[in-house]
N, C-alpha and C positions, 0 to 999 in steps of 0.2 A: 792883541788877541787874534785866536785864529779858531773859525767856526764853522766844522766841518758838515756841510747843510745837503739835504734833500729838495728839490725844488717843489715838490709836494707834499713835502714831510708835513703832518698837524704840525707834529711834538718842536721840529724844526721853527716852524713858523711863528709858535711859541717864545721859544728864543730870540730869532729875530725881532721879531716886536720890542720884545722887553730891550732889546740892546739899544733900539731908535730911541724907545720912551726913556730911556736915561743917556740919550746921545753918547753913547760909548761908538769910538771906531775899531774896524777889526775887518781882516779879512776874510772872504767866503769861497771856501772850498765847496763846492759843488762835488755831490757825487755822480756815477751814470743812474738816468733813471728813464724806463719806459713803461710800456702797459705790462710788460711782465715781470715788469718788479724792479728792485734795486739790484742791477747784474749789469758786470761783474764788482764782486763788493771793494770800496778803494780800500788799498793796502796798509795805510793807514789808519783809517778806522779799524780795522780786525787788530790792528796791535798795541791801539788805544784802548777800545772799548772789546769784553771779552763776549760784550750781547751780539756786538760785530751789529751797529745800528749806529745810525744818527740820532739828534745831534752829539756831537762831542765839539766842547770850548779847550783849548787849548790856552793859557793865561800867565806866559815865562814860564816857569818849572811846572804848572798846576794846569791837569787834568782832570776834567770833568765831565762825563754822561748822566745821562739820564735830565731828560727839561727838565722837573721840578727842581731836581738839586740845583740843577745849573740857574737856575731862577733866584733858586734860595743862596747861590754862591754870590751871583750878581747882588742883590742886595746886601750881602755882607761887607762887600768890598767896595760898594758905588752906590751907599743907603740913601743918595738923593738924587733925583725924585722918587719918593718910595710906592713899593709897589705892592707892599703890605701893610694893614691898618698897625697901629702904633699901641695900642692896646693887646695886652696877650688875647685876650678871650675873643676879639673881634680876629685877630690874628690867627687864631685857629679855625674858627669860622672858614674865613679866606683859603685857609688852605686844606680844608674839608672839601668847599666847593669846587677846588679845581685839583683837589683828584677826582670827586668825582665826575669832571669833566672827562678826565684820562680814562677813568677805572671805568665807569657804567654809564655814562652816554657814550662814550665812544664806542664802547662793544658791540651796538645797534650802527653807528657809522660803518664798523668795518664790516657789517652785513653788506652795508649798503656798495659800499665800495667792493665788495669780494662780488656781489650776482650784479652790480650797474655798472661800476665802473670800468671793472677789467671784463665782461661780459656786454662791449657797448651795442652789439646786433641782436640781443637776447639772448642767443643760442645756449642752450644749457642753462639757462636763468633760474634759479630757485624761487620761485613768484610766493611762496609759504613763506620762505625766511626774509625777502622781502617784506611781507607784509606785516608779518612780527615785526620786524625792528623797526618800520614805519608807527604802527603803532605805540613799541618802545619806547622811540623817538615825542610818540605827540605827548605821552603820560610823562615823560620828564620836565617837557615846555610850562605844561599845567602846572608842576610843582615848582618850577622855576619862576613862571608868573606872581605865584605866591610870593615864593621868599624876594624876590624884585621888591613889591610893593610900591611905596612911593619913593624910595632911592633912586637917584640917576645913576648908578651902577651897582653891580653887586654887594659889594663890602661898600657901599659908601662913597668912599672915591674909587677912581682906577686903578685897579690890582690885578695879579695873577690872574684871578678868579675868570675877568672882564675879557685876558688873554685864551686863558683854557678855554671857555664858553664862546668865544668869537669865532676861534679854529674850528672847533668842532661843528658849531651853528653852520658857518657859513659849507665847509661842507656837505652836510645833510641838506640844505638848504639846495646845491648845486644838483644832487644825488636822490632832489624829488621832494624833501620832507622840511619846508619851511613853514613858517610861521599861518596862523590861521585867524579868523577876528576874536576869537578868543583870547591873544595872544597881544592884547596893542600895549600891554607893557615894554615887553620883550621888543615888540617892534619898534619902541620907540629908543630903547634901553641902544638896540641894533646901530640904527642911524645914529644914534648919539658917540657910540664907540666909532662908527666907520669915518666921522666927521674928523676926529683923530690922526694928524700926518702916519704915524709910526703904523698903526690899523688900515687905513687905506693903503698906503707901500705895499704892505704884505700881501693885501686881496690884489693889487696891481701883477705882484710877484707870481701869484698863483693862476690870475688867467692869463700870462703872458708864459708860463708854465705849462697849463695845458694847451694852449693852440699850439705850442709845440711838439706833442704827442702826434 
């Protein structure tokens, strides 16, 4: 397998977790990436994927974009250790959670990263939309604390869900909007995912990622 990767990518990061946690080998294409984005885009990816984004799996004949699918292809093909509860109904759960990880908390990350992260001196900073998606950001935590509860992960065991919310988390987390004492589910939920080889890797990947910016 060949896994055409952003070294910042969430959705990326995504992918690679899940490929650890079911110890799949595969090689990593790396694309260029700075503070001003992914440029120039690899040539490859544009004749893969028609979004012209990462990730894109490559797998002998079989092409795949977009994380989620590529998530949901992985389990099709490599259903142990699974990465989805085995029950439909908890099964949809699962993957309710981590689109909304993709769809509507990220929305509020990419605030964060659009006026902090590629804005790292202020200058031209949007301190309003900032502040909305900080907010955004705490009123999902709340709701997540809830549905946490007393489970050590989200669906129960380790799932998608556990992956989408880890990317995203520790992002916002970097970008100013972590966790609060309201919040010692999630914190504990936190260190319990990062104790995880496949989970620490990736947070390894990403700050060895950006000190090279």
């Amino acid at each position: 397998m060949i896994l055409y990767s952003g070294p910042m990518s969430l959705f990326t990061g995504k992918v690679r977790i899940a490929l650890d946690e079911k110890g799949l080998d595969y090689d990593l294409v790396s694309v260029p990436f700075s503070r001003a984005g992914y440029t120039p885009k690899h040539p490859t990816v544009l004749e893969l994927n028609p979004k012209q984004q990462v990730p894109v799996l490559v797998d002998g004949d079989v092409t795949v974009y977009d994380s989620t699918i590529i998530l949901e292809y992985l389990e099709d093909r490599h259903p142990t250790p699974a990465l989805y509860p085995p029950d439909p109904g908890r099964r949809a759960v699962c993957r309710v959670m981590e689109a909304a990880a993709d769809e509507i908390f990220f929305a509020f990350v990419w605030e964060l990263i659009r006026e902090v992260f590629y804005k790292p001196d202020g200058n031209g900073r949007d301190e309003t939309a900032v502040a909305a998606a900080k907010a955004g950001i705490a009123a999902h935590y709340d709701r997540l604390e809830r549905q946490l509860g007393e489970q050590p992960y989200l669906c129960g065991d380790v799932s998608v869900a556990d992956i989408g919310y880890f990317m995203m988390i520790t992002s916002a987390t970097s970008l100013g909007q972590g966790f609060t004492d309201a919040h010692p589910g999630l914190q504990a939920w936190y260190v319990r995912v990062l104790a995880r080889p496949a989970f620490q890797r990736e947070l390894e990947r990403l700050m060895t990622a950006n000190r090279a910016l």
